[in-house]
C-alpha positions in Angstrom: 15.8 1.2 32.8 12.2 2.4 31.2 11.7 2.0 28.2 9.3 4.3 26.5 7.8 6.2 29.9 11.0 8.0 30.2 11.0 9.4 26.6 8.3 11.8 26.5 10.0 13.3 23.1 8.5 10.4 21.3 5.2 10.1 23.0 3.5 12.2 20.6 4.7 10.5 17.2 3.6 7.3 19.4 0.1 8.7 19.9 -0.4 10.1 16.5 0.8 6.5 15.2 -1.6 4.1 17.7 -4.5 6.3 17.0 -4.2 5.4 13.3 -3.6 1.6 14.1 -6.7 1.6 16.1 -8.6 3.5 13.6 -8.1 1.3 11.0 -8.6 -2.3 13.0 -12.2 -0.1 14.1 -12.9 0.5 10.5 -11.9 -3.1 9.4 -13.2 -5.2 11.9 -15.1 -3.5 14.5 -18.5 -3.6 12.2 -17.9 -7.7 12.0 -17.5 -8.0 15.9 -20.4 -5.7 16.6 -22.7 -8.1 13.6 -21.7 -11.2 15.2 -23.0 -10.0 18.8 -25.7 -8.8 17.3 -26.3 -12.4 15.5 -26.2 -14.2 19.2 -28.2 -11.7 21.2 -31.0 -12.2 18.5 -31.1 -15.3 19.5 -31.5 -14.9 22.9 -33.9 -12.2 22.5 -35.9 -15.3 20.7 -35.6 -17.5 23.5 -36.9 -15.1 25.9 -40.1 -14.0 23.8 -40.3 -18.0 23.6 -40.1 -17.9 27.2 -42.9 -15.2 28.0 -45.4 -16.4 25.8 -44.1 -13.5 23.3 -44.2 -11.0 25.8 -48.0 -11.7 26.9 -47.1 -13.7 30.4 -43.9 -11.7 32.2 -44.4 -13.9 34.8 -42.4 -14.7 38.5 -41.6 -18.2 37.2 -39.8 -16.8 34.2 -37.6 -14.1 36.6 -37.3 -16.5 38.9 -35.4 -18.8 36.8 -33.6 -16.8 34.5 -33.0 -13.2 36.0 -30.6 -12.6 33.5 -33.6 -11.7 31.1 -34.4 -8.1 32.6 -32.0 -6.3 29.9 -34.0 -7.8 27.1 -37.4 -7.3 28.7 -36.6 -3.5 29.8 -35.4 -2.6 25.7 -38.7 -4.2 25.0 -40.5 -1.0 25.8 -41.9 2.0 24.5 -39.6 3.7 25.4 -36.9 1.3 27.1 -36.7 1.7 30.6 -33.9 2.8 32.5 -32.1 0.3 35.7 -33.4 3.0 38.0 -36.4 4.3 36.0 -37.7 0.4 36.4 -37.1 0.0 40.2 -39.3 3.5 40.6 -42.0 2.7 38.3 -42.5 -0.9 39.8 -42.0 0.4 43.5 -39.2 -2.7 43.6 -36.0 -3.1 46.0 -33.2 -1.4 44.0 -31.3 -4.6 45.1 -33.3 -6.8 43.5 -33.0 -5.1 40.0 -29.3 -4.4 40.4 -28.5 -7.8 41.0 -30.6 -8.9 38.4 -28.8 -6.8 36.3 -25.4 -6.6 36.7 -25.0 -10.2 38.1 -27.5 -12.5 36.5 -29.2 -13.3 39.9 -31.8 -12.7 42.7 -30.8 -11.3 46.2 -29.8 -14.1 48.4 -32.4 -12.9 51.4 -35.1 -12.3 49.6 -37.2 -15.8 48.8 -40.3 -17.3 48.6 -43.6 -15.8 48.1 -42.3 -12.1 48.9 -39.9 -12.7 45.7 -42.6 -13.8 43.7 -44.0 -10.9 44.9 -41.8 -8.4 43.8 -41.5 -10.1 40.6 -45.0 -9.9 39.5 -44.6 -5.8 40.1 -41.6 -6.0 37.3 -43.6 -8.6 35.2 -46.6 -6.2 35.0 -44.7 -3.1 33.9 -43.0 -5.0 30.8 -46.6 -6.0 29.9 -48.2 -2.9 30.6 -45.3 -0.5 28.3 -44.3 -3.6 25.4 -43.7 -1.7 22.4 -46.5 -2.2 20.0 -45.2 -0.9 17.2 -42.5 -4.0 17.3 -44.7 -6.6 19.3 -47.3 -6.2 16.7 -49.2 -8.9 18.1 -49.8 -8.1 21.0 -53.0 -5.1 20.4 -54.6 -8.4 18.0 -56.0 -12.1 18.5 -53.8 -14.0 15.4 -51.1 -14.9 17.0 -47.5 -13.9 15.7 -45.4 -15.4 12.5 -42.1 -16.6 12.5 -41.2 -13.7 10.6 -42.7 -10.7 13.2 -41.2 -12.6 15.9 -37.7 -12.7 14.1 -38.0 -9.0 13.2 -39.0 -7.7 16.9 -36.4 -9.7 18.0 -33.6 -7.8 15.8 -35.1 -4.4 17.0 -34.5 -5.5 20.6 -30.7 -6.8 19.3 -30.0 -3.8 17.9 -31.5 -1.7 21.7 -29.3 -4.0 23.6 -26.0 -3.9 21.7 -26.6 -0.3 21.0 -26.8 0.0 25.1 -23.0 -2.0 25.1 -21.4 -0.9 21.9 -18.3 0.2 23.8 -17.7 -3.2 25.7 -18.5 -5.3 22.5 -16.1 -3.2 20.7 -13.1 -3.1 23.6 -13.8 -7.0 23.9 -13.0 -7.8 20.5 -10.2 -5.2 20.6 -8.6 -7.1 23.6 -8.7 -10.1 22.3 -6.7 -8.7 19.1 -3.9 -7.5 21.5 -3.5 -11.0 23.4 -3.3 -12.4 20.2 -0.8 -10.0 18.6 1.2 -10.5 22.3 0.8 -14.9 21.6 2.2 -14.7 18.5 5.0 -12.3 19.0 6.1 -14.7 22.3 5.7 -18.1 20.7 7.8 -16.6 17.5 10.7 -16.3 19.5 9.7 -19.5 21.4 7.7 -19.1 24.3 5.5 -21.2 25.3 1.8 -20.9 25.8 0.1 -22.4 29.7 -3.9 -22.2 28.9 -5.9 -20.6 31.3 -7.2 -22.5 33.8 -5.0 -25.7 34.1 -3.6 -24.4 38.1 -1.2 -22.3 37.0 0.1 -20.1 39.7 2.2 -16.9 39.6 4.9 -18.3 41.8 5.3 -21.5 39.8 5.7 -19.9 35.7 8.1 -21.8 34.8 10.8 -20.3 33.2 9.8 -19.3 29.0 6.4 -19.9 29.7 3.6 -17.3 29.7 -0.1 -17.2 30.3 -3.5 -15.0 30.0 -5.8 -13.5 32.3 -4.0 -15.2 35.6 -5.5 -14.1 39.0 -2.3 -12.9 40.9 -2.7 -13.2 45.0 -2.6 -9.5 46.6 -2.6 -8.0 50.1 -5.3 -5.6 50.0 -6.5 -3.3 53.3 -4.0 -4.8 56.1 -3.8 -8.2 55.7 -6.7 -9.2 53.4 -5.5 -11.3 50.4 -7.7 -10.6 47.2 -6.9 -11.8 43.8 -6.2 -9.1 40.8 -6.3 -10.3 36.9 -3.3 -10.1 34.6 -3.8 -9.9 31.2 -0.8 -11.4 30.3 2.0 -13.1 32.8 5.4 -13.6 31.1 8.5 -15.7 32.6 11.6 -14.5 30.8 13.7 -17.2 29.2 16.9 -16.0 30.8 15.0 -15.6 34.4 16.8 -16.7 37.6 15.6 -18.5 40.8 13.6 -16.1 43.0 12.4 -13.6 39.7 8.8 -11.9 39.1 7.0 -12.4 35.4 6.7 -9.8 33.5 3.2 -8.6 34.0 1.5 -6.5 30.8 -2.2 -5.2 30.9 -3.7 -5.1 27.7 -5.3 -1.7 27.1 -7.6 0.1 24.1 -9.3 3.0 23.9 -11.7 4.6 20.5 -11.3 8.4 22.1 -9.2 10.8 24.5 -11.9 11.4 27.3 -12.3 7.9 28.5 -8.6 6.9 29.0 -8.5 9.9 31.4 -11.2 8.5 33.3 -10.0 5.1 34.1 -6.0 5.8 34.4 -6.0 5.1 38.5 -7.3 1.5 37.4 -3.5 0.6 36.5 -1.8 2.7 39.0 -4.1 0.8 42.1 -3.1 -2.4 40.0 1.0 -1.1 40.6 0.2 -0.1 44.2 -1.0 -3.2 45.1 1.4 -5.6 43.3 4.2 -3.4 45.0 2.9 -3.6 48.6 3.0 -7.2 48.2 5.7 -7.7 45.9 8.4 -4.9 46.2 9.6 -2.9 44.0 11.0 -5.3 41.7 7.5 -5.9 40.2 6.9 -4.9 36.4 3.7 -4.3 35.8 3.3 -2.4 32.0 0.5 -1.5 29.8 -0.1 -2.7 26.0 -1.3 -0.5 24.3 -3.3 0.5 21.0 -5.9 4.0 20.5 -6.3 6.8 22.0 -4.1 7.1 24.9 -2.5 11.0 25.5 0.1 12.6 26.7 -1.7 13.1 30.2 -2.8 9.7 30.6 0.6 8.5 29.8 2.4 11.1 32.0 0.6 10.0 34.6 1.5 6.3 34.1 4.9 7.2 34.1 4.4 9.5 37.2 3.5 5.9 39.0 6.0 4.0 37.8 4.1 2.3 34.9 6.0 1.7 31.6 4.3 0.7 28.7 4.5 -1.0 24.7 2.7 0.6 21.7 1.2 -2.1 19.6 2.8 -0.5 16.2 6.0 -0.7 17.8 5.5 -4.4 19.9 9.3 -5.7 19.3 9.9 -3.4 22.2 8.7 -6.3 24.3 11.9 -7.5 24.0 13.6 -4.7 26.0 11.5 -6.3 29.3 14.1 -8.8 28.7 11.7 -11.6 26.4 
């Protein structure tokens, strides 16, 4: 039996509600997670104006070995430069910039001098469009203070979690809801498996539960892939031969988003069931800005689903 995707007479008191609980943890606490960020990206702003000779030698060696750079040298500009707008202005492989970007490394065939290469093109548009009016060393001969460098490196900060605000924002907001989830289980005693200690989803032992797990899928014939849970629950009263109780945390600060990335959970069902069954329970957690659309939808596929103001419903999955 659902429990709150068949009641679509309650969804909007239930919308009205977790839109006020996630406006007030934003107003609380989002400003202290997005500081904090700030804080460490500071730092590593420092390290890589430490690392490029404040910005005046952008060279291949410095790429080479730490790719993961590029975000911080491209909000370094006047103005900050685009993913694509940097492969087009340094005539560059869009591969080599992507993977610099997105995955903190260099393509896998492309070595050697012709790397270097390539490199050097990226290196000499940072140089060439540094932001003078924060790098306000680099137009004079004396070189920078401790205090310039500290203050150009806060500009940058602010550029990069600026770029990211949503992700630093849903991060901290996730990590709220697994908590809230933790307590709630180990209250009614559950007990906690850590993440990484070889836990598998066909050996939860029974009033045990875990985060993040990678749970084995057959995807496109007989390809097995590995799908994250956010949190894996083994009843206390489960028999030989039963499925956890799978929950994916969710959060959302608006309407229009939620709308946009609904299919993510409904692939996540599709593919649990085709390997699984139909006796899989896969749910959604959730806290914000969630309407009635998204969750008729959800409930279209088969997804049922907790509100965060109203989480002792986790006890009618049976916990």
């Amino acid at each position: 039996m659902a429990v709150n995707s068949d009641k679509p007479h309650l969804w909007k008191a239930d919308i009205a509600k977790s839109v006020d609980m996630y406006n007030d943890w934003f107003m609380r606490f989002a400003p202290k997670a997005f500081r904090e960020t700030r804080i460490q990206t500071t730092k590593d702003v420092e390290a890589t104006l430490r690392a490029t000779e404040n910005l005046k030698n952008v060279d291949p060696t410095i790429l080479r070995n730490h790719p993961e750079v590029l975000p911080t040298l491209r909000m370094s500009t006047c103005p900050p430069i685009a993913v694509d707008r940097l492969i087009g202005l340094a005539r560059v492989p869009n591969n080599l910039v992507k993977r610099m970007e997105n995955q903190k490394k260099l393509p896998s065939q492309l070595k050697g001098p012709a790397l270097d290469a390539e490199l050097r093109k990226i290196g000499e548009i940072i140089e060439r469009m540094a932001d003078p009016d924060i790098f306000v060393w680099l137009n004079r001969p004396k070189p920078p203070t401790k205090e310039e460098i500290h203050r150009a490196a806060t500009i940058v900060a602010d550029r990069l979690c600026g770029s990211v605000a949503n992700p630093i924002i849903r991060n901290a907001q996730e990590k709220r809801q697994l908590a809230a989830i933790k307590y709630w289980l180990e209250s009614r005693q559950y007990r906690h498996l850590p993440a990484g200690d070889g836990t598998k989803v066909d050996a939860l032992p029974v009033g045990t539960f875990t985060f993040r797990l990678n749970v084995p899928v057959t995807h496109e014939g007989d390809k097995q892939v590995k799908i994250p849970i956010d949190a894996v629950v083994m009843p206390k009263k489960a028999k030989k031969g039963d499925f956890p109780v799978y929950f994916e945390a969710k959060s959302a600060g608006d309407f229009t988003n939620v709308n946009k990335r609904r299919k993510e959970e409904a692939i996540k069902m599709s593919q649990l069931r085709h390997t699984y069954g139909h006796r899989v329970k896969f749910n959604l957690f959730l806290c914000g800005y969630f309407d009635t659309g998204y969750l008729g939808y959800e409930a279209a596929e088969g997804i049922d689903w907790v509100w965060e103001h109203r989480i002792d419903d986790l006890a009618k999955f049976g916990l």
